[in-house]
N, CA and C atoms as a LAMMPS dump frame, in Angstrom:
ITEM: TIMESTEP
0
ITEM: NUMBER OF ATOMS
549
ITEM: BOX BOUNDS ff ff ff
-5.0000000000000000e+02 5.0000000000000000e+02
-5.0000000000000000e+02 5.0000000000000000e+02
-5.0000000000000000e+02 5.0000000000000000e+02
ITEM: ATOMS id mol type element x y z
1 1 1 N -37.559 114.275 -337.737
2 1 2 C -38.896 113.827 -337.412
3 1 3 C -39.107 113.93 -335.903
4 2 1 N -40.234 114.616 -335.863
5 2 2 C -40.591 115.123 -334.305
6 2 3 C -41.364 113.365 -333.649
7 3 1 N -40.89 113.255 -332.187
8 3 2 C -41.358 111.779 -331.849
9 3 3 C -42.543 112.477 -330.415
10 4 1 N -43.64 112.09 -331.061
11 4 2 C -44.55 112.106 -329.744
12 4 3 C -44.689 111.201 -329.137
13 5 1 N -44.761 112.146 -327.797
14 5 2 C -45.087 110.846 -326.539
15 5 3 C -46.112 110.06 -326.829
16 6 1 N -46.499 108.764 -325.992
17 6 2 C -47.697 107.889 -326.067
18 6 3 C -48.682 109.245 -325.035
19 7 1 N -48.037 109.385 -323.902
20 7 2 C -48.689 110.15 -322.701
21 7 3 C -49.334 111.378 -323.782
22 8 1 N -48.638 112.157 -324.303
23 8 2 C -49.775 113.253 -325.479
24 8 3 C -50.452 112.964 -326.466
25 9 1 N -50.273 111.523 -326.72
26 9 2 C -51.339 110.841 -327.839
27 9 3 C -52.435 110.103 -327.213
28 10 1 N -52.586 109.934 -325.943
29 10 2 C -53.129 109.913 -324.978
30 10 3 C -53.835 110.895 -324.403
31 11 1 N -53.219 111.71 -324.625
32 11 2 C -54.244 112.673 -323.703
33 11 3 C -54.846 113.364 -324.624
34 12 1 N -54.483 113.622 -326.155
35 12 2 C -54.908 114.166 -326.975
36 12 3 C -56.556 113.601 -327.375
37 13 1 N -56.599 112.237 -327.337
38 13 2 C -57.086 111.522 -327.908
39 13 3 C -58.637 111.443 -327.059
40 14 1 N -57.961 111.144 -325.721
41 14 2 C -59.048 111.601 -324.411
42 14 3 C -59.754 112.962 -324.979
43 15 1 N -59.439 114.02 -325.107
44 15 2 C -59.977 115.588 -324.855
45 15 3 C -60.48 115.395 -326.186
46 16 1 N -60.495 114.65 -327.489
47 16 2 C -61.444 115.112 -328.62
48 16 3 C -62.065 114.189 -328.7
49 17 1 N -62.137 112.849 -327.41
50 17 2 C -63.175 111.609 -327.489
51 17 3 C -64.211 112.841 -326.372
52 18 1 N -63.79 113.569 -325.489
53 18 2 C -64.725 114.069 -324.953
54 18 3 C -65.194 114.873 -325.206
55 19 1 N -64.548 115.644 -326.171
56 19 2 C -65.127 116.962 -326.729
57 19 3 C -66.558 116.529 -327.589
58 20 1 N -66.244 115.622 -328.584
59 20 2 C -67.085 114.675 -328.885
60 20 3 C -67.981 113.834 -328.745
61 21 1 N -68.247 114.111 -327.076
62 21 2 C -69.16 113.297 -326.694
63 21 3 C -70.459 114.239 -326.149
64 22 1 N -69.333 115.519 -325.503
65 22 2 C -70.211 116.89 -324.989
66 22 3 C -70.804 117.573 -326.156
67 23 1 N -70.35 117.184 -327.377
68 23 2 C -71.356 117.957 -328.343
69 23 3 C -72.641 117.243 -329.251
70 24 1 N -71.966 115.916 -329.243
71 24 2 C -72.782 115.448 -330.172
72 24 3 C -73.819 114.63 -329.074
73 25 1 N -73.822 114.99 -327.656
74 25 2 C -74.294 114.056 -326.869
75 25 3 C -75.787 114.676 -326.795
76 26 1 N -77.104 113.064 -326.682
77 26 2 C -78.082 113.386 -327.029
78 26 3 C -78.833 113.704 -326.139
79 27 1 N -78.425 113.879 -324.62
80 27 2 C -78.41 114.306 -323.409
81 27 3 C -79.394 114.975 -323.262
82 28 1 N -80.266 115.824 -322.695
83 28 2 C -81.185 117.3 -322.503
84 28 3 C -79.868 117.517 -321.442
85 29 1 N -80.05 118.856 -321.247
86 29 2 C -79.486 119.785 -320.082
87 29 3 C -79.918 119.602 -318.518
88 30 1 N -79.46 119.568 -317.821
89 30 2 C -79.749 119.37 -316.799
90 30 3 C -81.137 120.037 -316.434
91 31 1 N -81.893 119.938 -315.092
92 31 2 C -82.54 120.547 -314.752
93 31 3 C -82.452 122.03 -314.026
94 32 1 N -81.858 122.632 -314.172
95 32 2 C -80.794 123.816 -313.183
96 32 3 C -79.863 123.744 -313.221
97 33 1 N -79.333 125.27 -313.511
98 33 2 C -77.538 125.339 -313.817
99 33 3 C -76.905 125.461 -312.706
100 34 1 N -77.743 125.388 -311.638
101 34 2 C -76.869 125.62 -309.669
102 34 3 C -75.668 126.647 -309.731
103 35 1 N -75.787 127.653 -311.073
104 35 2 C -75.554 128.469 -310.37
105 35 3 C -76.004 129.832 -309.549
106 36 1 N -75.665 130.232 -308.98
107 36 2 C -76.849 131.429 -307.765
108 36 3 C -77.23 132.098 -308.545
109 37 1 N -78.262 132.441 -309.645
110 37 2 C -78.01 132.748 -310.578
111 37 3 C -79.35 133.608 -310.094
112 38 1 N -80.579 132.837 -309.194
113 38 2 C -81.608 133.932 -308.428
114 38 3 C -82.606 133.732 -308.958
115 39 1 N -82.843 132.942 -310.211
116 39 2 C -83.993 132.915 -311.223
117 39 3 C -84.744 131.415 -310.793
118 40 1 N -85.453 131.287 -310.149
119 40 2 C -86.627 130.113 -309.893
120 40 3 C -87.867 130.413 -310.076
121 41 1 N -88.716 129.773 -310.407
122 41 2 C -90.12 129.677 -310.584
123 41 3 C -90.956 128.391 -310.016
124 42 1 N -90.873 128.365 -308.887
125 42 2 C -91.471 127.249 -307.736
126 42 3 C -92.316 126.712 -307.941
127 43 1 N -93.62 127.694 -308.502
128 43 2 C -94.809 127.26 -309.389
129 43 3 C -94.837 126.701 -310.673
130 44 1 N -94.029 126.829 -310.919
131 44 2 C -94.134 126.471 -312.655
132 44 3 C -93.257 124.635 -312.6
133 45 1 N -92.563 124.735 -311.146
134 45 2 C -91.513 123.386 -311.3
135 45 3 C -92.473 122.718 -311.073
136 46 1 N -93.625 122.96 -310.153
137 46 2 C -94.967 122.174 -309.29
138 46 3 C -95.994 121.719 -310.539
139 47 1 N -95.937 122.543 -311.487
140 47 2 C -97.336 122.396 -312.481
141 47 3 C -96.449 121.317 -313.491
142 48 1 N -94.69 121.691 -313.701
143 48 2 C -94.207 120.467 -314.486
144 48 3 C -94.525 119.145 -314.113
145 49 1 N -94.097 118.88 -312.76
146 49 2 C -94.444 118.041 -311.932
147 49 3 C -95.761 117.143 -312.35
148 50 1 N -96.766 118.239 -311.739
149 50 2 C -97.504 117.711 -311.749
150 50 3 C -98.258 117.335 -313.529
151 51 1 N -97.645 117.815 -314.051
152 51 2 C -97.887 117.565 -316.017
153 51 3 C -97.077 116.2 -316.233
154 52 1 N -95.893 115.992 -315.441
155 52 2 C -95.194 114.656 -315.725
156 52 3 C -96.18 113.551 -315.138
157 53 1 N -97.022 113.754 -313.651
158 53 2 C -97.563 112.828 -313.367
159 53 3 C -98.873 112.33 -314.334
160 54 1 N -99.506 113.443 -314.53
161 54 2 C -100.351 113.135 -315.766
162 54 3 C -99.922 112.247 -316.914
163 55 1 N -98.831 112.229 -317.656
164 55 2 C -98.294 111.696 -318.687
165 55 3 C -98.188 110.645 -318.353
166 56 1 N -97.585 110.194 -317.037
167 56 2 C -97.339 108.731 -316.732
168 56 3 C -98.467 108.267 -316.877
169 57 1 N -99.506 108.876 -316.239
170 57 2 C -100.576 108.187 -315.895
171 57 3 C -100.98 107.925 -317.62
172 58 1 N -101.404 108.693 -318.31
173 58 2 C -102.042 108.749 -319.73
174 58 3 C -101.13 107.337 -320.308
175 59 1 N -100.17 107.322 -319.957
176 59 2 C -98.944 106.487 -321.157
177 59 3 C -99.46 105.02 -320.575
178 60 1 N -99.764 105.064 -319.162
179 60 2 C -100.084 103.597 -318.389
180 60 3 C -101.208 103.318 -319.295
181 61 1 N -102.376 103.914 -319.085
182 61 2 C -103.496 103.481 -320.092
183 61 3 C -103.356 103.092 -321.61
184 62 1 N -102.451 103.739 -322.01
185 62 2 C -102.051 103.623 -323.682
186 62 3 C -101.499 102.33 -323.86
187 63 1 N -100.416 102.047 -323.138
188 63 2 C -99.789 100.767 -323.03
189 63 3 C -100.996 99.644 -322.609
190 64 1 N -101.774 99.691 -322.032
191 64 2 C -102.951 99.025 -321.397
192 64 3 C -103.564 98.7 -322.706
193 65 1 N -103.771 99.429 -323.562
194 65 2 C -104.821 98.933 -324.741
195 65 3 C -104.144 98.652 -325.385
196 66 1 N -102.714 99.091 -325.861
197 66 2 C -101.763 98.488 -327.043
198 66 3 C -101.334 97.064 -326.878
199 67 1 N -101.191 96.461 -325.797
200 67 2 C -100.701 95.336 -325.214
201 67 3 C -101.207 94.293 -325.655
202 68 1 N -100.28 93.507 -326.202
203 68 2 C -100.98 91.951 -326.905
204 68 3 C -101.015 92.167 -328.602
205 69 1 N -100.982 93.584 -328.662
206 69 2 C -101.118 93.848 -330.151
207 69 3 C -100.41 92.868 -330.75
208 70 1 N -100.81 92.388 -332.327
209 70 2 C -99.296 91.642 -333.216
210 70 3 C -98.952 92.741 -334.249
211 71 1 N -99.497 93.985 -334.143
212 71 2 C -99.575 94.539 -335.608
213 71 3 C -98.551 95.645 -335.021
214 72 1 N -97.306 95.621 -336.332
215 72 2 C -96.072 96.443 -336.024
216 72 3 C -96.414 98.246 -335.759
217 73 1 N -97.01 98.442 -336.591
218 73 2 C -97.672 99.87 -335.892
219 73 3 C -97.855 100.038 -334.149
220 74 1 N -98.86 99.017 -334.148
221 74 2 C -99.352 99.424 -332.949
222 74 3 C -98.317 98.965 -331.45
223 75 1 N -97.355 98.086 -331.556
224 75 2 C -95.806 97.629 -331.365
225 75 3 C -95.352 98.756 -330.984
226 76 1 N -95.208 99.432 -332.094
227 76 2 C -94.178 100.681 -332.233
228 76 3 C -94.889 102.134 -331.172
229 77 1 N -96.077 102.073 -331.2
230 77 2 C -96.766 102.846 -330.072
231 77 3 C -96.652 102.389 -328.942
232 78 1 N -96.905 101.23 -328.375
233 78 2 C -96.423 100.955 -327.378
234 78 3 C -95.034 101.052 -326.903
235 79 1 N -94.053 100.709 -327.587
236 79 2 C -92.656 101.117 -327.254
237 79 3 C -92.557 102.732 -326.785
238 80 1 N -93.041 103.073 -327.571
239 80 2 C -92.94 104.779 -327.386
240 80 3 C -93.463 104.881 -326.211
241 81 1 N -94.741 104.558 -326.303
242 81 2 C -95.722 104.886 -324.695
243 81 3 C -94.873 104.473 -323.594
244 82 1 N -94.593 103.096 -323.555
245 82 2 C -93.351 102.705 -322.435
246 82 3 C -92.053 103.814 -322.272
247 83 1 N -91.36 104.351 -323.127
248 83 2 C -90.651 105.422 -323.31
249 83 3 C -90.82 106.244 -322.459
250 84 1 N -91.702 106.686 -322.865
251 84 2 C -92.474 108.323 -322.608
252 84 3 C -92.786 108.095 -321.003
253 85 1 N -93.326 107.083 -320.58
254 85 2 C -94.225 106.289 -319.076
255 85 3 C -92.082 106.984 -318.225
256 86 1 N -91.584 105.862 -318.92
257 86 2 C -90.393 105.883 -318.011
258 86 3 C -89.221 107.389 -318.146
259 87 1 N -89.635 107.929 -319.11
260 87 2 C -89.06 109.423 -319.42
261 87 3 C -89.393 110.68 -318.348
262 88 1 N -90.515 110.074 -318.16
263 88 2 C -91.386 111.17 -317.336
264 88 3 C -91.395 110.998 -315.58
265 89 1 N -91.133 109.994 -315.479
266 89 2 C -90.966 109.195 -313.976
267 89 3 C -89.579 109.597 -313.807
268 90 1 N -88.65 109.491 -314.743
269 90 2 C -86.892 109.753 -314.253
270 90 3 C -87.269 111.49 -314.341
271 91 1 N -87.892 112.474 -315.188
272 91 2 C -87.956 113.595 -314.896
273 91 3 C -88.115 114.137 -313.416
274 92 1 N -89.255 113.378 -312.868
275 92 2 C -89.701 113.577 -311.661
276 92 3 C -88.507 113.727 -310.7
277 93 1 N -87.937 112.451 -310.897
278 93 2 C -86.91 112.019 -309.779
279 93 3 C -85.631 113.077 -310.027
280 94 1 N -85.373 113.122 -311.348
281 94 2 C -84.217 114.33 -311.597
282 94 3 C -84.6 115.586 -310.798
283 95 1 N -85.846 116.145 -311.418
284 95 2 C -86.309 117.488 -310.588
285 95 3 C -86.107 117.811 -308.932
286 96 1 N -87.12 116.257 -308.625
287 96 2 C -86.725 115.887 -307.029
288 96 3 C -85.639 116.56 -306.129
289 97 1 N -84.442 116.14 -307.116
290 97 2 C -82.884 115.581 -306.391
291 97 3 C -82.663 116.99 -306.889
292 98 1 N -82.362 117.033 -308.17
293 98 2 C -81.361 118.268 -308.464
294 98 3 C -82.005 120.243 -308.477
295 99 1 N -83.224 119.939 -308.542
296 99 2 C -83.771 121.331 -307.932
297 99 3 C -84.06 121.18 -306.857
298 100 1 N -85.352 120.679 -306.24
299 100 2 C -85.486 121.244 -304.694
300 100 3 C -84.443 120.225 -303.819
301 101 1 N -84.353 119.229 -303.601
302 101 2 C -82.867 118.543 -302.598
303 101 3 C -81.64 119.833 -302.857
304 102 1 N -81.199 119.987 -304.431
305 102 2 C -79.952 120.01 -304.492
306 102 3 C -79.983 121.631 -304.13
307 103 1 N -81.023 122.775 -304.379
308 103 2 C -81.357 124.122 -304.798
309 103 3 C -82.308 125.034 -303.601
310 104 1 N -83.018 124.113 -303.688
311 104 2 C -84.701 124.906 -302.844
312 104 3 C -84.777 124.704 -301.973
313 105 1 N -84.824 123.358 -301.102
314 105 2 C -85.105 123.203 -299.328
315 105 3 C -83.789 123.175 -298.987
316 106 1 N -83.415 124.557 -298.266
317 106 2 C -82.727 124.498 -297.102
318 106 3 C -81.928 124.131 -296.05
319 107 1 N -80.84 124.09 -295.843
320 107 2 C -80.699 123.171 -294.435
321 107 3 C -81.204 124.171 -293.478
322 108 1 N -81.578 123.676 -292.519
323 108 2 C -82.045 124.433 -291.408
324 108 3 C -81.036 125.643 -290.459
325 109 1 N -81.426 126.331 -290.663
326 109 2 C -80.427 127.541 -289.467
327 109 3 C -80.548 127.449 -288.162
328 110 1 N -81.85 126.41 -287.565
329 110 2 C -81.199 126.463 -286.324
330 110 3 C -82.488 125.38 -286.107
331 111 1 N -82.495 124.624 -284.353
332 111 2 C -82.921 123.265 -284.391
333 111 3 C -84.839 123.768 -284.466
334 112 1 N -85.277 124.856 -284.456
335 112 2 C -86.529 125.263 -284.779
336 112 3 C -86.952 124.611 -286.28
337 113 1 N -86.072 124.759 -286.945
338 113 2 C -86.325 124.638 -288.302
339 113 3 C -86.086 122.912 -288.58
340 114 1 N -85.593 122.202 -287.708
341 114 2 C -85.202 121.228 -288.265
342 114 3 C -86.458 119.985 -288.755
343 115 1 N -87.343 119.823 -287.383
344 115 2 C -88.685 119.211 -287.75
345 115 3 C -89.095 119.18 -289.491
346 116 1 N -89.829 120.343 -289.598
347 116 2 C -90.223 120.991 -290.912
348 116 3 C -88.746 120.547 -292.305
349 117 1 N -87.98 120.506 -292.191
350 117 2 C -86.922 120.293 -292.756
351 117 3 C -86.925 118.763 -293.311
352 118 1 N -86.221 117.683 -291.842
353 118 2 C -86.755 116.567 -291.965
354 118 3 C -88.038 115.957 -292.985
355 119 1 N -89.471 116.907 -292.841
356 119 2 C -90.323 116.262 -293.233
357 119 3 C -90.28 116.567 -294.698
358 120 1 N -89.938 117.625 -294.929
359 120 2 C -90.076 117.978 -296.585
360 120 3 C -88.837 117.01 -296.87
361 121 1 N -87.849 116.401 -296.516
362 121 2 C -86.953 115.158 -296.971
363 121 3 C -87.448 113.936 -297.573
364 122 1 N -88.272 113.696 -296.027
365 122 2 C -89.269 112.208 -296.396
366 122 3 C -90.351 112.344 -297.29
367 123 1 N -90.949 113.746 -297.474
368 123 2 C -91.845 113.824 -298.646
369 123 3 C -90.834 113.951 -299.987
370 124 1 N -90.195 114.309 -300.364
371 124 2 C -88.759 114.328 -301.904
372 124 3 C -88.875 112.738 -301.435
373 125 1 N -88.445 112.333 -300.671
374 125 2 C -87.534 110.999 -301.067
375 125 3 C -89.064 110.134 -301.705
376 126 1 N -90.061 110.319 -300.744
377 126 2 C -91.492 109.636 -301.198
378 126 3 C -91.959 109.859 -302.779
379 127 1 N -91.773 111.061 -302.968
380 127 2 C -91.876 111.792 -304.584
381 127 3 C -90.86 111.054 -305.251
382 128 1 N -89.357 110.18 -305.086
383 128 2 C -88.817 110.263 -305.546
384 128 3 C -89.348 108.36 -305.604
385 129 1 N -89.113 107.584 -304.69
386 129 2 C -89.424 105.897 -304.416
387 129 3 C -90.775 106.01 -305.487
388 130 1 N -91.956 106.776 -305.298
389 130 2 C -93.199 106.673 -305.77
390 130 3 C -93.049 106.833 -307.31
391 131 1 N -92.28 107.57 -307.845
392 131 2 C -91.597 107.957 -309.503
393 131 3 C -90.87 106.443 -309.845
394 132 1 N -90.104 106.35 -308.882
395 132 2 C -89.483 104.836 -309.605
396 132 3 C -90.517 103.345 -309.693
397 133 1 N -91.647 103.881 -308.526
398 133 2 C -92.348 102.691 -308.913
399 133 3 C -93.491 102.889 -309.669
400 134 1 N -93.785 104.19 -310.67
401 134 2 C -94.456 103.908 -312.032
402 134 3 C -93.608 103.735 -312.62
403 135 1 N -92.677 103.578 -312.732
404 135 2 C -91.852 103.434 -313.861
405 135 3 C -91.531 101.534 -313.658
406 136 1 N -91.408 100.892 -313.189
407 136 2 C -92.003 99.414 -312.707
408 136 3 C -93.282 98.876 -312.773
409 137 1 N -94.436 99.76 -313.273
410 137 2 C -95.673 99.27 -313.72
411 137 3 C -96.593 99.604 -315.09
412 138 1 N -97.643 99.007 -315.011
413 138 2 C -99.127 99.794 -315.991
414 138 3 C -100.436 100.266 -314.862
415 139 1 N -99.892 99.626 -313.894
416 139 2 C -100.883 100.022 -313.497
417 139 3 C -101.087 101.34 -312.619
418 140 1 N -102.498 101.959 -313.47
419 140 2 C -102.835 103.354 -312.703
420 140 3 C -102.786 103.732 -311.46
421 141 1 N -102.857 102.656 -310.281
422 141 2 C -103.402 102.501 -308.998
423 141 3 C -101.732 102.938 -307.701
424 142 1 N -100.713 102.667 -309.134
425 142 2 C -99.072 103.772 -308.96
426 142 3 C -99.271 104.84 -308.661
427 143 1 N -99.925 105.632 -309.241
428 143 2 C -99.826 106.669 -309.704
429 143 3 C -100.781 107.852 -308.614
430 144 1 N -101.367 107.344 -308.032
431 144 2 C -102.398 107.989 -306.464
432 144 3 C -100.647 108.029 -305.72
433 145 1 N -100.256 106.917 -304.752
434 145 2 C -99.297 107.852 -304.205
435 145 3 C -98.283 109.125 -304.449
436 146 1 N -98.132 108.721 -305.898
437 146 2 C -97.139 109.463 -306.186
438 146 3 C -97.664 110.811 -306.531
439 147 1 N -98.834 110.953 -306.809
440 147 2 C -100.015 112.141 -306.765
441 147 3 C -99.571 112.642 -305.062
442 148 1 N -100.036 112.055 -303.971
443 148 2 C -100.183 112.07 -302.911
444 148 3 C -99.094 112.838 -302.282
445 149 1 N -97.969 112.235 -302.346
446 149 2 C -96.346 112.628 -301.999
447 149 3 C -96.416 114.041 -302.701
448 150 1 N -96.422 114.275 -303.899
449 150 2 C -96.137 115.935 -304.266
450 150 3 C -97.128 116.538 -303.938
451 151 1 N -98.308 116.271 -303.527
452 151 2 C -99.283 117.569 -302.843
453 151 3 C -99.003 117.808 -301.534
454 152 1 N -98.702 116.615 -300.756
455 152 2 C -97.972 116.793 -299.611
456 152 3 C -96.844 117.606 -299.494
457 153 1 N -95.822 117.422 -300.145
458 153 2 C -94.452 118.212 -300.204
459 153 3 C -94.622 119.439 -300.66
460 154 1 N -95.576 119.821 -301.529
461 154 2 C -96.002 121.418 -301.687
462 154 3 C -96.502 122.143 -301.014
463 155 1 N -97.118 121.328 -300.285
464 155 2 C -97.976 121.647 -298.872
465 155 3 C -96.779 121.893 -297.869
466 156 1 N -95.888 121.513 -298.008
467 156 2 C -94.684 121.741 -296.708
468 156 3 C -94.242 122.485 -297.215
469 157 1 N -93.569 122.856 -298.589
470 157 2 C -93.006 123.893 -299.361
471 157 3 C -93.508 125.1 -298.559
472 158 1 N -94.536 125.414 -299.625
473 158 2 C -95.194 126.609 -299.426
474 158 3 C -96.128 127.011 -298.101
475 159 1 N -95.786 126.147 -297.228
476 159 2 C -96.015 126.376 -296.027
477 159 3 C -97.932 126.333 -295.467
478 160 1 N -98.347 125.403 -296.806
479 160 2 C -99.796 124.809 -296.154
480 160 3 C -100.974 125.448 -296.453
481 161 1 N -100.411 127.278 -297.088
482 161 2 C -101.473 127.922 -297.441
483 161 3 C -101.9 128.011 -298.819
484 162 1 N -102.13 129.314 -299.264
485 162 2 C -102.598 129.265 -300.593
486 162 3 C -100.973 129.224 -301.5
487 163 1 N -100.873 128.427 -302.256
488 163 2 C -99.55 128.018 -302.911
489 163 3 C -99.044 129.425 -303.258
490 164 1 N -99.524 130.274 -303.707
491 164 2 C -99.018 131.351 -304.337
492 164 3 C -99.303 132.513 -303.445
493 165 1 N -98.141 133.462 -303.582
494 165 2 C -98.232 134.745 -302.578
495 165 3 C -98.738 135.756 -303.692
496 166 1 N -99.468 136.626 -303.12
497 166 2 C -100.018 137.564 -304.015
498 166 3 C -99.277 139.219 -303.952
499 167 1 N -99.647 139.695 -304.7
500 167 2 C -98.634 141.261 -304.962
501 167 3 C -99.691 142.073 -304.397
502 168 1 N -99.683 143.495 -304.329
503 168 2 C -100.146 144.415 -304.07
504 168 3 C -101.689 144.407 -304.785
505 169 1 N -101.774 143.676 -306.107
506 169 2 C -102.787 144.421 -307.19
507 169 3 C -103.615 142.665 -307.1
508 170 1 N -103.329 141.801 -305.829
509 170 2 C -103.885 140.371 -306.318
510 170 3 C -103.738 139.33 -307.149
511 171 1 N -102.47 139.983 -307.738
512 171 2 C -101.914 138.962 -308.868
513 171 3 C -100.906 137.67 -308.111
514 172 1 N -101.222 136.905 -308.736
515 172 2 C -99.927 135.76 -308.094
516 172 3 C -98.849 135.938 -308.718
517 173 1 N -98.366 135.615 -307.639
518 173 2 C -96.542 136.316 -307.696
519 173 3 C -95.689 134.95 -307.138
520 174 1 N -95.648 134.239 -308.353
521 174 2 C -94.942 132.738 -308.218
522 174 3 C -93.715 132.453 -308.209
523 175 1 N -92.73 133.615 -308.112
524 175 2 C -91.182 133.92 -307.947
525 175 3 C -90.921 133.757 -306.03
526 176 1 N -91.828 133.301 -305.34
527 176 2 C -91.226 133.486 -303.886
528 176 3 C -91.218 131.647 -303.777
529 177 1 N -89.978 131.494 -302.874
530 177 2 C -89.73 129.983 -302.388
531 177 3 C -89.769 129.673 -301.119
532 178 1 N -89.16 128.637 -301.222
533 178 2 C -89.366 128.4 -299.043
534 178 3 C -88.887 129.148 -298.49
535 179 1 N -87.865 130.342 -298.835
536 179 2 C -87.35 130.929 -297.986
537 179 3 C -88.013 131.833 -297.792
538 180 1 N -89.614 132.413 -298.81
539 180 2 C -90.327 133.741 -298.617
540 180 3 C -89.081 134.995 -299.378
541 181 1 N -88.442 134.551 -300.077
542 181 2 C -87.683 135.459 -300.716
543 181 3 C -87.88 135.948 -302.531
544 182 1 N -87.705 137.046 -302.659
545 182 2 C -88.123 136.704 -304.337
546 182 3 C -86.829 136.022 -304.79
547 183 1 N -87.087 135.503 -305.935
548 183 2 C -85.614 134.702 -306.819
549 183 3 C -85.852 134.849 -308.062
């Protein structure tokens, strides 16, 4: 009779509690696979964005009229709406951090760049404080700064002009980032 270690019944036990956790886990995928992989769409992260702020906002009002309900239906909508309110606020903040912090803005190449740098920081971190505090309310009156902060920070993004660079034929061509590079 073969005698196993505790240390390989141990470690065995670890790698199919985790294997098990990475598959059956109810997780979404991150926001970006970080790896250089070249594929961004700057515009399309801006219109998510700005589709998450909408939702918050919509879910604040929903919760607003469901509130006080006694009737289990309408209970059960509100839970959801609260859900959805705080689903969409941690999206924000994920996007924030792990695409443009972690992916898109830059460190600066030299102290020219640093100003401009700095400020698109304090606008993310503002996008990011302003996300956690709808997610701490119902009320709509949240939801203007945090509007405020991402038009600002797109405005530093894309450098203040028309958000989108255009091609030869006038089409918008929403593959260029802060660096003015295609990806």
């Amino acid at each position: 009779m073969k005698i196993i270690s505790p240390l390989r019944v141990v470690l065995a036990c670890s790698i199919t509690a985790l294997a098990g956790s990475l598959l059956l886990s109810p997780q979404p995928a991150d926001a970006h696979c970080q790896v250089p992989c070249g594929i961004f769409d700057d515009q399309v992260k801006f219109a998510e964005l700005n589709q998450h702020i909408d939702t918050i906002e919509k879910a604040m009002v929903q919760i607003a009229g469901l509130a006080g309900s006694h009737d289990a239906e309408e209970q059960q909508k509100f839970v959801r709406w609260v859900n959805t309110k705080e689903d969409h606020a941690q999206k924000i903040m994920d996007e924030a951090q792990e695409y443009f912090l972690a992916q898109r803005v830059k460190l600066p190449k030299d102290e020219s760049e640093h100003e401009a740098y700095l400020a698109k920081l304090v606008s993310l971190h503002e996008v990011i404080v302003y996300a956690m505090k709808c997610k701490q309310t119902t009320d709509t009156a949240a939801v203007a700064p945090l509007r405020a902060s991402l038009e600002k920070f797109e405005g530093q993004y894309f450098g203040k002009d028309d958000h989108a660079q255009h091609d030869d034929h006038g089409h918008a061509d929403h593959s260029h980032g802060e660096d003015g590079h295609k990806h």
